[in-house]
VMD Tcl script that builds the backbone (N, CA, C; Angstrom):
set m [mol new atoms 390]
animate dup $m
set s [atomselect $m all]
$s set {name element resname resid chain x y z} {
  {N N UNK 1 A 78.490 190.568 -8.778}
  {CA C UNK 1 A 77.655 189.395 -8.646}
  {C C UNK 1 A 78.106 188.309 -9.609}
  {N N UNK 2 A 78.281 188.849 -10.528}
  {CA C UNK 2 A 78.586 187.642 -12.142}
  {C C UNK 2 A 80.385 187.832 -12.506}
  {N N UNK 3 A 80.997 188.859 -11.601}
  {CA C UNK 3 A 82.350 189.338 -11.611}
  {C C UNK 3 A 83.364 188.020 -12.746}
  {N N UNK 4 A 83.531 186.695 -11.955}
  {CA C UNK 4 A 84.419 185.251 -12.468}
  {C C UNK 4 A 83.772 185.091 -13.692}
  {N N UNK 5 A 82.454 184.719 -13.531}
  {CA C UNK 5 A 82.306 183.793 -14.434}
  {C C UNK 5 A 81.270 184.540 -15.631}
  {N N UNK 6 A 81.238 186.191 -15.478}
  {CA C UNK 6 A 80.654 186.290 -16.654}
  {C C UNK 6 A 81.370 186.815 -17.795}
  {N N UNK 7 A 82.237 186.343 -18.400}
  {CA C UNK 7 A 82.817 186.619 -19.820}
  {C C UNK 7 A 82.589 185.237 -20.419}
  {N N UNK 8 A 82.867 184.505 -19.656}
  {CA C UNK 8 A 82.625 182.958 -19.568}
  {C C UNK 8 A 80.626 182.804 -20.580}
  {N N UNK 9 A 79.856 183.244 -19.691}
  {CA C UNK 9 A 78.828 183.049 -19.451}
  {C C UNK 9 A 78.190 183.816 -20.773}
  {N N UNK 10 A 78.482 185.021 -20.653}
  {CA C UNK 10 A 77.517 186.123 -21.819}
  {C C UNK 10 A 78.620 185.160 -22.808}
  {N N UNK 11 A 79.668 184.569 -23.510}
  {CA C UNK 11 A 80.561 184.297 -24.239}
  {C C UNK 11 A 78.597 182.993 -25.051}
  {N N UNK 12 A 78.813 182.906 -23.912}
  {CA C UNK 12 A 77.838 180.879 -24.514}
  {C C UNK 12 A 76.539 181.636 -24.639}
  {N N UNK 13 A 75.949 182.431 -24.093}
  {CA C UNK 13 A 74.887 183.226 -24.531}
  {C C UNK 13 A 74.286 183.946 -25.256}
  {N N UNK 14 A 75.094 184.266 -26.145}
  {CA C UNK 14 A 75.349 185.037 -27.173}
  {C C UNK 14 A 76.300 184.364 -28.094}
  {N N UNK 15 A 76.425 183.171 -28.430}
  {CA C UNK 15 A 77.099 182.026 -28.541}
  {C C UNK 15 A 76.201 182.013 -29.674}
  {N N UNK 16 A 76.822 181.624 -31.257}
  {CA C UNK 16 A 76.250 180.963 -32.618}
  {C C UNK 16 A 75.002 179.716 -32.791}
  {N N UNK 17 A 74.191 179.872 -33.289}
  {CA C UNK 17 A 72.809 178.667 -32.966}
  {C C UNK 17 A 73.201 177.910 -33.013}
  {N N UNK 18 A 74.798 177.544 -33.824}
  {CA C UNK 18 A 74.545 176.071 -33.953}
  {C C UNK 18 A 75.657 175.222 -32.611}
  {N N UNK 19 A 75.896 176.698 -31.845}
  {CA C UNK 19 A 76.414 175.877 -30.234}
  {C C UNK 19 A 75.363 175.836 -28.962}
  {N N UNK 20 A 73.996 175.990 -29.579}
  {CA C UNK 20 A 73.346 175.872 -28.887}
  {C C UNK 20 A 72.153 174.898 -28.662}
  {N N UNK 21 A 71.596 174.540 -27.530}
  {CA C UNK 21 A 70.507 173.385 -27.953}
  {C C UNK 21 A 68.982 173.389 -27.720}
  {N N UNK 22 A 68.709 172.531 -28.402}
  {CA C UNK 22 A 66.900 172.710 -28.866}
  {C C UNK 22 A 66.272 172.167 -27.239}
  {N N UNK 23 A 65.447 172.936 -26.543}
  {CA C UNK 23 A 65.046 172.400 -25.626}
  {C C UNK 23 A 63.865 171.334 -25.704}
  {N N UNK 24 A 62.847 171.745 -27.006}
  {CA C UNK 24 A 61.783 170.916 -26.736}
  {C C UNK 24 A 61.178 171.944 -27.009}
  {N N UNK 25 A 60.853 173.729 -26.385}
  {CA C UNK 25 A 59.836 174.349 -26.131}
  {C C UNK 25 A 60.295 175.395 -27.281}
  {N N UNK 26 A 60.656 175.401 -28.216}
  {CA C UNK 26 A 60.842 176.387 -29.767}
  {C C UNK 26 A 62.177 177.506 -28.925}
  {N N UNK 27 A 62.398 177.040 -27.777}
  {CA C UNK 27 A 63.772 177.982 -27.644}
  {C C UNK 27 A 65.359 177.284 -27.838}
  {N N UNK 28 A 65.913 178.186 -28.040}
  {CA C UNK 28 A 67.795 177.155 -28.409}
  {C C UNK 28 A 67.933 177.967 -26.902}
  {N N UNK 29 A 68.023 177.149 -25.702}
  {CA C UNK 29 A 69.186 177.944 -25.155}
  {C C UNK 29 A 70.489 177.368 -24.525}
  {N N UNK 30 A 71.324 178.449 -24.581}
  {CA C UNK 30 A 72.484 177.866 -24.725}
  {C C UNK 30 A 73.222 176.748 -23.681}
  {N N UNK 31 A 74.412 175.855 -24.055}
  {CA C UNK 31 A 74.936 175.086 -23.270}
  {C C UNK 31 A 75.999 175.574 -22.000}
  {N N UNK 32 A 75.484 175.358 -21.480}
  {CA C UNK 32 A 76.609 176.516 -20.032}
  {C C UNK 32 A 77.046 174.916 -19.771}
  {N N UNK 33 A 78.496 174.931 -19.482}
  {CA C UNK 33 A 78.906 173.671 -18.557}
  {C C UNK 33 A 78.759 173.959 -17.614}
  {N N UNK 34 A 78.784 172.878 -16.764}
  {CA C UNK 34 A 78.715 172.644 -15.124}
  {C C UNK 34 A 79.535 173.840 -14.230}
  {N N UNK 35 A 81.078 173.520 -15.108}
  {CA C UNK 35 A 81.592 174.306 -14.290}
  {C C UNK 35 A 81.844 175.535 -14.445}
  {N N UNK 36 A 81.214 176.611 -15.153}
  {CA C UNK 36 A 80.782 177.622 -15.133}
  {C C UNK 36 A 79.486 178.157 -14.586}
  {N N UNK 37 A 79.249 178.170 -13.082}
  {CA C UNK 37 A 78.595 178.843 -12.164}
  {C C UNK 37 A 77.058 178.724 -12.766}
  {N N UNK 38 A 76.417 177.434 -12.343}
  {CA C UNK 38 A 75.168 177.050 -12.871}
  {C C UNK 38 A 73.708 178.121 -12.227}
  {N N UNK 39 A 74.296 178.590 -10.706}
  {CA C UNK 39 A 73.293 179.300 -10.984}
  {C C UNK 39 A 73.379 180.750 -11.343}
  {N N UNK 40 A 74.649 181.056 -11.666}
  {CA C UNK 40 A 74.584 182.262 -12.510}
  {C C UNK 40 A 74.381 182.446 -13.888}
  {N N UNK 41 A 74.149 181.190 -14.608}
  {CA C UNK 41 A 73.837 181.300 -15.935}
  {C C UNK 41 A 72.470 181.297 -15.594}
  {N N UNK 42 A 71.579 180.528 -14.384}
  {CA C UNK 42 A 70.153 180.094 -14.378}
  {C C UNK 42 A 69.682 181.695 -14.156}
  {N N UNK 43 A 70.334 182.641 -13.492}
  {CA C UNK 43 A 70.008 183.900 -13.111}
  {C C UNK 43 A 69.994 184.729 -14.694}
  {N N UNK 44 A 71.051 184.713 -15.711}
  {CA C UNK 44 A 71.055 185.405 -16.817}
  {C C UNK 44 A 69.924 184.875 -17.658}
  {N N UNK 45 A 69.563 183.702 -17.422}
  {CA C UNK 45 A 68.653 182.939 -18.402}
  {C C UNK 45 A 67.009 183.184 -18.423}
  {N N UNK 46 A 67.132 183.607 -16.492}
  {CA C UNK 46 A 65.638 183.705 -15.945}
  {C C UNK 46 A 65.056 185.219 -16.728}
  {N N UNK 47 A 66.396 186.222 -16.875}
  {CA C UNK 47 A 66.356 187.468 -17.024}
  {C C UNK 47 A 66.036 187.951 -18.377}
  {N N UNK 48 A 66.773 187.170 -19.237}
  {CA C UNK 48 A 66.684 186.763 -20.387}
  {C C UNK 48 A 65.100 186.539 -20.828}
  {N N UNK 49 A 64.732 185.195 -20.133}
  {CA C UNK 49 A 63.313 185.108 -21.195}
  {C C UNK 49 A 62.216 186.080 -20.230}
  {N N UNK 50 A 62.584 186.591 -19.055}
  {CA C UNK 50 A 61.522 187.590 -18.754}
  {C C UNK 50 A 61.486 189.220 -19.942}
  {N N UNK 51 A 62.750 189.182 -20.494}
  {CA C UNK 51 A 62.931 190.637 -21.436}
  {C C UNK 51 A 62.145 190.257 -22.474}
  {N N UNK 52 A 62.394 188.412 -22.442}
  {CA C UNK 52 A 61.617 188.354 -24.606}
  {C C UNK 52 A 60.227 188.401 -24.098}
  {N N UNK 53 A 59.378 187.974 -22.461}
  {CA C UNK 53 A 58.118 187.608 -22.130}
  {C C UNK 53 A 57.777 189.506 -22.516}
  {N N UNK 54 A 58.939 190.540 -22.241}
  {CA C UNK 54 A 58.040 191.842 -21.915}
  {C C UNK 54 A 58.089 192.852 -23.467}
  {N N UNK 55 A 58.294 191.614 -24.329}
  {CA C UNK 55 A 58.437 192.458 -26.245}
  {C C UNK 55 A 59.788 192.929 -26.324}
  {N N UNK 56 A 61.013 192.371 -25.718}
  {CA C UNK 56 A 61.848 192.619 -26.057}
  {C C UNK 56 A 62.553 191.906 -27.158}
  {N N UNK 57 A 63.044 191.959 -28.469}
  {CA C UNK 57 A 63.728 191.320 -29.378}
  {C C UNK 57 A 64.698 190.222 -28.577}
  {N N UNK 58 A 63.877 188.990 -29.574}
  {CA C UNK 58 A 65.320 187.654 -28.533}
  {C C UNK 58 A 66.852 188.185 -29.017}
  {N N UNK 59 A 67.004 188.894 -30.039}
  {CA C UNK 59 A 68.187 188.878 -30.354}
  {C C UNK 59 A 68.811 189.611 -29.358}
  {N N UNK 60 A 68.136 190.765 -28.971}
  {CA C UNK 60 A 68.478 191.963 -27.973}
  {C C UNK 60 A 68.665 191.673 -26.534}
  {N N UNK 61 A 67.600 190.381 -25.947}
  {CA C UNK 61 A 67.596 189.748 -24.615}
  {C C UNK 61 A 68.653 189.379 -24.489}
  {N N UNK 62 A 69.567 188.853 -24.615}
  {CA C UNK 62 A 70.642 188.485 -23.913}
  {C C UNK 62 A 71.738 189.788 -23.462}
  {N N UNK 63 A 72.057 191.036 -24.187}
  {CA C UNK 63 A 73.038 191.882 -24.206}
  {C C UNK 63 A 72.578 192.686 -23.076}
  {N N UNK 64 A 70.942 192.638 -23.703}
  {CA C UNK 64 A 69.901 193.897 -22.434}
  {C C UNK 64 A 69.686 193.053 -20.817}
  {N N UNK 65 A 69.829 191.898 -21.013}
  {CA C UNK 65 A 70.011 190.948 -19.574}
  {C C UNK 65 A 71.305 191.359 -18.662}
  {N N UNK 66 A 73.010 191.018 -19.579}
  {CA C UNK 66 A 73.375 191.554 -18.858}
  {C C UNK 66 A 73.592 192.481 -18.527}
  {N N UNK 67 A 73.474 194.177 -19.339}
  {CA C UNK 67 A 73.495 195.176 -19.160}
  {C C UNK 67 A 72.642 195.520 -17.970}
  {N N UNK 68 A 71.612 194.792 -17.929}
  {CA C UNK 68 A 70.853 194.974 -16.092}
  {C C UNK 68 A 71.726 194.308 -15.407}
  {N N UNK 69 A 72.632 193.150 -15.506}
  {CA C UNK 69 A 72.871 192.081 -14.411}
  {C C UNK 69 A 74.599 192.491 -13.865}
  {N N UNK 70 A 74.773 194.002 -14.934}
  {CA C UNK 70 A 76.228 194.467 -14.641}
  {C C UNK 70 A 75.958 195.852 -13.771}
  {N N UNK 71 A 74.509 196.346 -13.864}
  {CA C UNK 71 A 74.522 197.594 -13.563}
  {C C UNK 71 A 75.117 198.107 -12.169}
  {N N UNK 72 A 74.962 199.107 -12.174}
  {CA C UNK 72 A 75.703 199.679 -10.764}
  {C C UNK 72 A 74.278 199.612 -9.802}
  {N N UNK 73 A 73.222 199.679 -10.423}
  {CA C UNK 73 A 71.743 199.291 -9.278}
  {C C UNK 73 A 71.639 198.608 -8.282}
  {N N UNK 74 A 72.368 197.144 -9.205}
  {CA C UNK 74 A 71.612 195.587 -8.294}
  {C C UNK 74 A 72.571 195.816 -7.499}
  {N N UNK 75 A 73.664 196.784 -7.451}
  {CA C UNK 75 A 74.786 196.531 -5.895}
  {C C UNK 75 A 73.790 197.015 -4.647}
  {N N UNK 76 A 72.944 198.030 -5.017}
  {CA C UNK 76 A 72.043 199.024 -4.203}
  {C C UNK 76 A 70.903 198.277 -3.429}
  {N N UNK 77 A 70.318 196.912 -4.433}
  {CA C UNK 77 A 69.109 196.303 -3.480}
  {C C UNK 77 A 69.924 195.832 -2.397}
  {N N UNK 78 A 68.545 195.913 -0.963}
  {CA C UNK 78 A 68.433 195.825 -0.054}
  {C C UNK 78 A 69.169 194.121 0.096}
  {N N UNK 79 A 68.730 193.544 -0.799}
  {CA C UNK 79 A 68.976 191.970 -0.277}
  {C C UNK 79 A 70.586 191.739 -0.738}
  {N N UNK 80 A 70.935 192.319 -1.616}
  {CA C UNK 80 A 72.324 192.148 -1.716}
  {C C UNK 80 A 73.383 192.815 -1.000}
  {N N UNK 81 A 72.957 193.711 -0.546}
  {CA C UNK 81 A 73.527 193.878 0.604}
  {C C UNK 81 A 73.754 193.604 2.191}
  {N N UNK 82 A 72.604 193.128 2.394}
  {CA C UNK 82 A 72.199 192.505 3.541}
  {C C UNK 82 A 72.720 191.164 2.954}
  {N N UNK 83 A 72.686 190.155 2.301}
  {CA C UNK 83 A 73.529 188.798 2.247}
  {C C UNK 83 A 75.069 189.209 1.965}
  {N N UNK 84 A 75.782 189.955 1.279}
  {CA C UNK 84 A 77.003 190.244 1.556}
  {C C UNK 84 A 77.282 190.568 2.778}
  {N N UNK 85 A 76.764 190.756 3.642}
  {CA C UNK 85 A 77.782 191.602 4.596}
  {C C UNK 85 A 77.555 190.755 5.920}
  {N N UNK 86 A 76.308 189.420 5.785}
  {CA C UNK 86 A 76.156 188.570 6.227}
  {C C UNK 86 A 77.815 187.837 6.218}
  {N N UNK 87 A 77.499 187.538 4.799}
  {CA C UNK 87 A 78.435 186.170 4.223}
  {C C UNK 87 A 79.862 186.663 4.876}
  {N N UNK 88 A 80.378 188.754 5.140}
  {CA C UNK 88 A 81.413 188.810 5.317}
  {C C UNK 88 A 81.655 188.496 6.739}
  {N N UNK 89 A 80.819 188.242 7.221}
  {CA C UNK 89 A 80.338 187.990 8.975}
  {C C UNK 89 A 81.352 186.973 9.341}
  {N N UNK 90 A 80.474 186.197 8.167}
  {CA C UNK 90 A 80.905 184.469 8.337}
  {C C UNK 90 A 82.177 184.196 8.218}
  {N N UNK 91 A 82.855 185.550 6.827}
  {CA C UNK 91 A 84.553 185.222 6.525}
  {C C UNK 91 A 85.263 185.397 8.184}
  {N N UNK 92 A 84.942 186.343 8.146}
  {CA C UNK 92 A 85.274 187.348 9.677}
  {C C UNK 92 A 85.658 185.968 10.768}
  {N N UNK 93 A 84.606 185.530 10.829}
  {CA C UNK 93 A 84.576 184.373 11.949}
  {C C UNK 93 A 85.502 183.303 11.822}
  {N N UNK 94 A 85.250 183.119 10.745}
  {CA C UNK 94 A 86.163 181.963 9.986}
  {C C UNK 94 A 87.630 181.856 9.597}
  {N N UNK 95 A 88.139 183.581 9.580}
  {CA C UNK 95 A 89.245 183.572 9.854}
  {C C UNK 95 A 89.873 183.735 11.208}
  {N N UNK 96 A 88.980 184.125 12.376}
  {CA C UNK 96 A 89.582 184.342 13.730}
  {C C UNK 96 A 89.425 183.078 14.133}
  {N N UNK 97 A 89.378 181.986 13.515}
  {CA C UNK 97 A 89.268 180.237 13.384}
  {C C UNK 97 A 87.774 180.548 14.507}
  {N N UNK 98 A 86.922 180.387 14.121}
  {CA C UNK 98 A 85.587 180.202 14.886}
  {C C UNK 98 A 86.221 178.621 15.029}
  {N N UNK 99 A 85.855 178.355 16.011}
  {CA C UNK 99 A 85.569 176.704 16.805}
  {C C UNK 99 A 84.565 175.891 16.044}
  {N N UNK 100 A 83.097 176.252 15.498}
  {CA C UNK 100 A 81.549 175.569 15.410}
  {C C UNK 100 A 81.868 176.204 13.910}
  {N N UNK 101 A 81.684 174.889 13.358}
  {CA C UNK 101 A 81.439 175.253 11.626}
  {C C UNK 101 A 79.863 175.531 11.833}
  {N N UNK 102 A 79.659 176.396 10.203}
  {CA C UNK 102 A 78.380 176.651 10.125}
  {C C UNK 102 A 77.588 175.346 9.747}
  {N N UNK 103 A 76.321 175.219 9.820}
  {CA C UNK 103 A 75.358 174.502 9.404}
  {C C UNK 103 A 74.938 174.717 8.044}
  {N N UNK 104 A 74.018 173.443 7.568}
  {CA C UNK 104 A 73.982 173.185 6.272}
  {C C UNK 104 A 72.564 174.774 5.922}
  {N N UNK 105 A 72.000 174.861 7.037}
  {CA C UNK 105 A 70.934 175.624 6.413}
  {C C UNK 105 A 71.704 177.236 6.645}
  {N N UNK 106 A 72.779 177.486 7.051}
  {CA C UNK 106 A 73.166 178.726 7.253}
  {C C UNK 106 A 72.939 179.681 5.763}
  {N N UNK 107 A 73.131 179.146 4.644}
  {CA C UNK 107 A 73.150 179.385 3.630}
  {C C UNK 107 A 71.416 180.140 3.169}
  {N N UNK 108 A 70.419 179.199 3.815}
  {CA C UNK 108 A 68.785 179.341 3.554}
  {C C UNK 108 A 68.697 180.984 4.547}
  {N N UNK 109 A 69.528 180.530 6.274}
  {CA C UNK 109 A 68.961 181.505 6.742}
  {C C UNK 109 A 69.237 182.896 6.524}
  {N N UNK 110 A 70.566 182.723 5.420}
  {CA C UNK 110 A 70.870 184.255 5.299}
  {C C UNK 110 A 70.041 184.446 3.654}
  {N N UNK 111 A 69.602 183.411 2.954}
  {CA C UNK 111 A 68.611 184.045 1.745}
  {C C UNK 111 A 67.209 184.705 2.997}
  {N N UNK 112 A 66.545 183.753 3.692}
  {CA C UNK 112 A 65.591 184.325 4.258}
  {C C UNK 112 A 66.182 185.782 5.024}
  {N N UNK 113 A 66.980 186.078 5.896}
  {CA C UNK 113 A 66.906 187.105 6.326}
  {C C UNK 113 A 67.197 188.040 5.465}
  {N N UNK 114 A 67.627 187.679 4.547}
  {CA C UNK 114 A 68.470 188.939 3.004}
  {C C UNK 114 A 67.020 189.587 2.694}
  {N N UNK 115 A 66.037 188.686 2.564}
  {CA C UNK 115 A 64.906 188.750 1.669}
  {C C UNK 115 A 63.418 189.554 3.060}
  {N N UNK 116 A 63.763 188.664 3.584}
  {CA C UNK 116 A 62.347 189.348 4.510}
  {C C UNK 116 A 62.819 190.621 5.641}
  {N N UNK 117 A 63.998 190.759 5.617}
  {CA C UNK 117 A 64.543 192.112 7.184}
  {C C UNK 117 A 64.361 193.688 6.451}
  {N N UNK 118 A 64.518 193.583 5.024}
  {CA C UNK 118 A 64.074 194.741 4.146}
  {C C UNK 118 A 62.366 195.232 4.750}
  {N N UNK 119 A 61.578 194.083 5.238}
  {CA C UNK 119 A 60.098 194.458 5.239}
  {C C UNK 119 A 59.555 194.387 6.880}
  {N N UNK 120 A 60.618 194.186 7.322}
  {CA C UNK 120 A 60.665 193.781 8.761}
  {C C UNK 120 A 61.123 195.039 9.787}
  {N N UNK 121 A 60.277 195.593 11.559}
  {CA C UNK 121 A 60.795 195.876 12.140}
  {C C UNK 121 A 61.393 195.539 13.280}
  {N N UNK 122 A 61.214 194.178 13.368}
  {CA C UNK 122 A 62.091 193.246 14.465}
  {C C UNK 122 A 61.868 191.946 13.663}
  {N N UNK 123 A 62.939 191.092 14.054}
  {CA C UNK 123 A 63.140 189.364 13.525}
  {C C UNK 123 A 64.252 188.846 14.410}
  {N N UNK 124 A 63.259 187.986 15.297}
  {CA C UNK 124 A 63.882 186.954 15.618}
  {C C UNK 124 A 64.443 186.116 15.455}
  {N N UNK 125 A 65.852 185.775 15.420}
  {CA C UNK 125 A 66.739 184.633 14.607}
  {C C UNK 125 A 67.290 183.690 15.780}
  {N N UNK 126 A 68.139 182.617 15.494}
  {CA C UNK 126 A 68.973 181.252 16.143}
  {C C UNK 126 A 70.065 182.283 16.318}
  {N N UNK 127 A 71.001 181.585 17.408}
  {CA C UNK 127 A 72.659 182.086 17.587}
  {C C UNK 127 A 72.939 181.817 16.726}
  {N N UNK 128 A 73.169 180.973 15.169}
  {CA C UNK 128 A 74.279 181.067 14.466}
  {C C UNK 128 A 74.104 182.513 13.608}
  {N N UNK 129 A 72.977 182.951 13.712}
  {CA C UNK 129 A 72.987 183.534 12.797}
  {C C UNK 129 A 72.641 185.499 13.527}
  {N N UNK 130 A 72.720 185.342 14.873}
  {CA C UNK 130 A 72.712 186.391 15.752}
  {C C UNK 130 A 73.894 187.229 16.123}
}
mol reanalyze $m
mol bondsrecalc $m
mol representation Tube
mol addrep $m
């Protein structure tokens, strides 16, 4: 999931206070540039202050974030697997040159089906995504 860009990422997270910045709300957190995968730092970050919300040491939240965000588990949820194998659909197509590029929401309909077909015993979808 974090494969590219997390040495990058845990590097600025675990990064010295004084490379980091004052938000306003008594937390420093750290500066991720742009082009290091914004919402994979927003994913380590979310994870992060949910460990300090559950009494986990801030010092400890970041190492214990990614140690969940590397595990061999999150390959196992339902939704990550169901959007991978979506997305490999799409490579699939895309290299036998599909004709019809995808649409801008193709991206939404495979979070929604990733997320709701786990709880689902039929779902009706559009052809792009059939």
């Amino acid at each position: 999931m974090l494969s590219g860009s997390s040495d990058c990422l845990i590097a600025r997270i675990t990064s010295t206070p004084s490379e980091r910045i004052d938000t306003g709300e008594g937390d420093l957190s750290p500066m991720v540039p742009f082009a290091t995968a914004p919402t994979a730092a927003m994913i380590i970050m979310t994870v992060r202050d949910a460990l300090v919300k559950a009494s986990v040491d801030s010092t400890e939240a970041p190492s214990k974030a990614y140690e969940y965000l590397l595990s061999d588990t999150l390959q196992h949820v339902p939704f990550n697997m169901i959007s991978s194998s979506m997305y490999a659909s799409i490579a699939r197509k895309a290299a036998a040159e599909q004709k019809k590029l995808p649409t801008r929401g193709l991206a939404n309909d495979i979070r929604m089906v990733s997320s709701l077909l786990p709880y689902c015993d039929v779902m009706f979808l559009d052809n792009e995504c059939g």
